[in-house]
N, C-alpha and C positions, 0 to 999 in steps of 0.2 A: 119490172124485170122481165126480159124475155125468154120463152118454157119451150121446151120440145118435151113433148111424150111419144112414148112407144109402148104398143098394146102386142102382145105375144098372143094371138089365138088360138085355137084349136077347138072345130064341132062347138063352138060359142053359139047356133044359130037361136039359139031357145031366150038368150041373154042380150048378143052383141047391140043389139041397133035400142035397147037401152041404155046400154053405155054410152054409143055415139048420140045420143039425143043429147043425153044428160050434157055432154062436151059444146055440143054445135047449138046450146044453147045456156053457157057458160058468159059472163058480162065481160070475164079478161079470156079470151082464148089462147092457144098456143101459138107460137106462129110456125110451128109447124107438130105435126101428128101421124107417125108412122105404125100403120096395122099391119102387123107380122102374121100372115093365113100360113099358119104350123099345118100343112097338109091335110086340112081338114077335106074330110067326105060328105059335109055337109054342104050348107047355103052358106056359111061362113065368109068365103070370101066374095061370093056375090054380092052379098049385102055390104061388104065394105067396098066394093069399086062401086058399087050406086052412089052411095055415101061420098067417095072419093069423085065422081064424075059432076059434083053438086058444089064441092067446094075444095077452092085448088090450093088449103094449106092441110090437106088431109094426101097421105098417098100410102099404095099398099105394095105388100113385096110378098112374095108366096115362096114360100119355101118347100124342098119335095115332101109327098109325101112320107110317114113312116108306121110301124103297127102302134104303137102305145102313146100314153101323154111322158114325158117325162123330167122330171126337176134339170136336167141338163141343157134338154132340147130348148128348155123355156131362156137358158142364158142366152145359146147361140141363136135364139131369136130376137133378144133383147139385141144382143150384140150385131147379128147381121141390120135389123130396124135403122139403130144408132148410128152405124157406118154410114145408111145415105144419109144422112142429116146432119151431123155433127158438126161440119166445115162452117157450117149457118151459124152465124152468131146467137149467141146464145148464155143467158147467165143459170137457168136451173135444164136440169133432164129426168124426166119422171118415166117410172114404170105404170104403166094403168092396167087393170086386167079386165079384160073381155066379158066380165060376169058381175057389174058393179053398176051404181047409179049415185047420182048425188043434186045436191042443189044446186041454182044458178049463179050462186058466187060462191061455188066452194076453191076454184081456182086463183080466186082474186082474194079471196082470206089467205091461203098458203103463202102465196108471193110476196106478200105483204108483209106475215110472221119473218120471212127473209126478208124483210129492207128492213127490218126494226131490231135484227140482229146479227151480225158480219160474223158471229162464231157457229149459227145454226147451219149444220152442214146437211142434217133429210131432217124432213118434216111429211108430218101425215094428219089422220084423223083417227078417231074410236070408228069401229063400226058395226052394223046390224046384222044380225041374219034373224030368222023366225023362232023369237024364242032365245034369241042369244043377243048379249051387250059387250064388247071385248072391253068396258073398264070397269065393269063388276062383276063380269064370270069369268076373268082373267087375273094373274099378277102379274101378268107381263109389265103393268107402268107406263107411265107417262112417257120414260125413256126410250121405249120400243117403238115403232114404224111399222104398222102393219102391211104386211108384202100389197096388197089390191091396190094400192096407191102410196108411193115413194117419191118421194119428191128429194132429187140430191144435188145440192149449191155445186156446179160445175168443176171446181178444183178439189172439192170433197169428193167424190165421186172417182176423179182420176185417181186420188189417194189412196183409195180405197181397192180399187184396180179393180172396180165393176162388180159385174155379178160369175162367181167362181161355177164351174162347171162340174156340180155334184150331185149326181143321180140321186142320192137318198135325200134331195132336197133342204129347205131353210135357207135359202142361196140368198132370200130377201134377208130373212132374221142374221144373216152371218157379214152382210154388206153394213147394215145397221150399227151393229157390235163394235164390228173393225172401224166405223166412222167414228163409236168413242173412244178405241183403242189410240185413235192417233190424236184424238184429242178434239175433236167438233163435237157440239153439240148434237145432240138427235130427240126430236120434241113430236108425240102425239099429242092433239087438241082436243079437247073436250068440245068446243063451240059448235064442232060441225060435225057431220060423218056420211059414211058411205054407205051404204045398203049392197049388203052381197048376196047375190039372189042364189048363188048355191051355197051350200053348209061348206064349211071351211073344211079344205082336204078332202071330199067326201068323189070326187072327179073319179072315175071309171073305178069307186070301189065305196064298200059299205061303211058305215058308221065306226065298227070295232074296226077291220082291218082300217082302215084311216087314223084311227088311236093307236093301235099297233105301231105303225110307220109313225106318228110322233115319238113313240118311244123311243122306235130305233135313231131315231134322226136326234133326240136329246144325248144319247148316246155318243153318235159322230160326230157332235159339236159341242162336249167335254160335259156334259151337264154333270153337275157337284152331286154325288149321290144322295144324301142327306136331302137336299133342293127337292128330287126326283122323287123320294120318298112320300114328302110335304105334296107336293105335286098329283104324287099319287092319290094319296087321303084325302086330296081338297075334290080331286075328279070323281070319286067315287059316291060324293054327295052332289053330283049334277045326273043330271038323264043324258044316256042311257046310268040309272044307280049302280054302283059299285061295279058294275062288268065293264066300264068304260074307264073306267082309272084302273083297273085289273089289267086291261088293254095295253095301257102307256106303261105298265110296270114290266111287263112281258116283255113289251119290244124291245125296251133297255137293256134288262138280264138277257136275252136272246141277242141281242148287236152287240154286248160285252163277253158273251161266252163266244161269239165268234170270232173275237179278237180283232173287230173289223179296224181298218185304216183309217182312220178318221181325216178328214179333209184340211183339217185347220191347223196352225200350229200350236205349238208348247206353250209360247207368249199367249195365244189368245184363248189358250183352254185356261191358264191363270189367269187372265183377267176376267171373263166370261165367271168361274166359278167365286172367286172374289164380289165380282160384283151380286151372283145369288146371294153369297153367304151374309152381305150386307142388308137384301133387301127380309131373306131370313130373320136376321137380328132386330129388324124394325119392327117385323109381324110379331115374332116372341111378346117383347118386350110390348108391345098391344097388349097383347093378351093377356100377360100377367099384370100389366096398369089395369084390366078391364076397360081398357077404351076401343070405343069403333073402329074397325081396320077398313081404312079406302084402301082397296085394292091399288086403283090406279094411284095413289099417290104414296106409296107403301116409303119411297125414300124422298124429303124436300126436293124443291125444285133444284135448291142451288148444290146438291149431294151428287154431283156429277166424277161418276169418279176414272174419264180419261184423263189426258196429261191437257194441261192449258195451255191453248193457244193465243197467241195475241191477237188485238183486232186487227183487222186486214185493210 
């Protein structure tokens, strides 16, 4: 299957040309690769026109600069990337981000997961940080797509109508969502994973404020209070202890007493809170069986609860 990726950067210099390693020595490459230079003030885009002057299915676009990083800016980068590329034939298009590494056939496992299944609309992997596993310090599930690397089946993707433009961010976790909304598949892999060399969220701000903003951001992507609660109490037995799930319980009450807009609609704040309240009742009922809770596997494979599509 033929892959276009698009990498949004910004002040990446401390990461990026890990990432382009990791790619330009990938066994399936993309046949094409657009690095979005988000106005950085560093080497950032230096180092991707090196990159780019070395090998001609890589090419970069700069975009002006601006003061901050921001969950918006990062769509309109996706989105401007995408435009010069798109025309190219192409069956997947993936987000990659500028702060990540992986193995040399992690491209060629993904594509493959797509030819082995015509309903999988993103696929992704688990991945690393120092100290952290996203399918045991997480319940996000098997079902989630970790935003550093998205991989979305080309008419999924249009369905989906891309990455939305919402400063309080999750713009990956809300593209994810709506692909099962409409009914695709969406499959994280245990087989492989990525290495994210900065702490997740943690980008021009500290550890708590970066918990904070998860809260608010649960918040304006309808999170089921109850879920939020669980959420809370499960964060507060990770490091940082109890002040970092205090954190995400903050931001929530604080983005719900501001009565803020939330980004998504009606439809998908029911589905979305549905689908917690499912993977909820699967933890309980662990618990009170006294059996082991796999995070990552909190509801069956086959518990997909978008609408069915037929094979294509």
């Amino acid at each position: 299957m033929k892959c276009i990726l698009v990498t949004p950067a910004r002040n990446e210099e401390a990461f990026i040309e890990k990432t382009i390693e990791s790619v330009v020595a990938q066994t399936v490459r993309p046949v094409r690769w657009v690095i979005v230079n988000d106005g950085s003030t560093d080497s950032t885009g230096t180092i991707a026109r090196r990159y780019a002057s070395l090998h001609d299915w890589i090419d970069v676009v700069d975009m002006p600069q601006h003061r901050d990083r921001s969950f918006a800016a990062k769509a309109h980068c996706f989105d401007a990337g995408y435009a010069r590329v798109k025309a190219i034939d192409h069956d997947i298009v993936g987000n990659l981000d500028a702060d990540i590494s992986f193995e040399e056939d992690y491209l060629e496992f993904l594509l493959e997961r797509f030819e082995e299944d015509s309903r999988l609309g993103v696929a992704g992997t688990i991945f690393k940080e120092d100290g952290y596993k996203s399918d045991t310090d997480s319940f996000e599930g098997h079902t989630h797509v970790a935003g550093g690397c998205q991989l979305f089946r080309r008419q999924c993707f249009k369905e989906v109508g891309g990455y939305i433009y919402n400063k309080a961010g999750g713009i990956d976790w809300i593209a994810v969502t709506t692909a099962r909304m409409k009914g695709w598949r969406t499959r994280s892999f245990r087989e492989r994973a990525f290495f994210h060399h900065r702490s997740l969220g943690t980008a021009g701000r500290g550890t708590l404020a970066s918990r904070f903003v998860y809260g608010e951001r649960d918040y304006y992507i309808g999170g089921h209070p109850l879920w939020e609660l669980f959420r809370v109490a499960y964060q507060m037995s990770k490091r940082p202890f109890l002040v970092g799930g205090l954190a995400i319980g903050v931001g929530y009450v604080w983005a719900g007493l501001k009565r803020s807009r939330r980004p998504v609609s009606g439809e998908f704040v029911r589905f979305h809170r549905r689908e917690q309240m499912q993977k909820l009742g699967a933890i309980l009922r662990s618990l009170l069986a006294l059996k082991r809770i796999d995070s990552f596997r909190v509801l069956p494979t086959g518990a997909d609860s978008g609408r069915q599509r037929p094979h294509s």
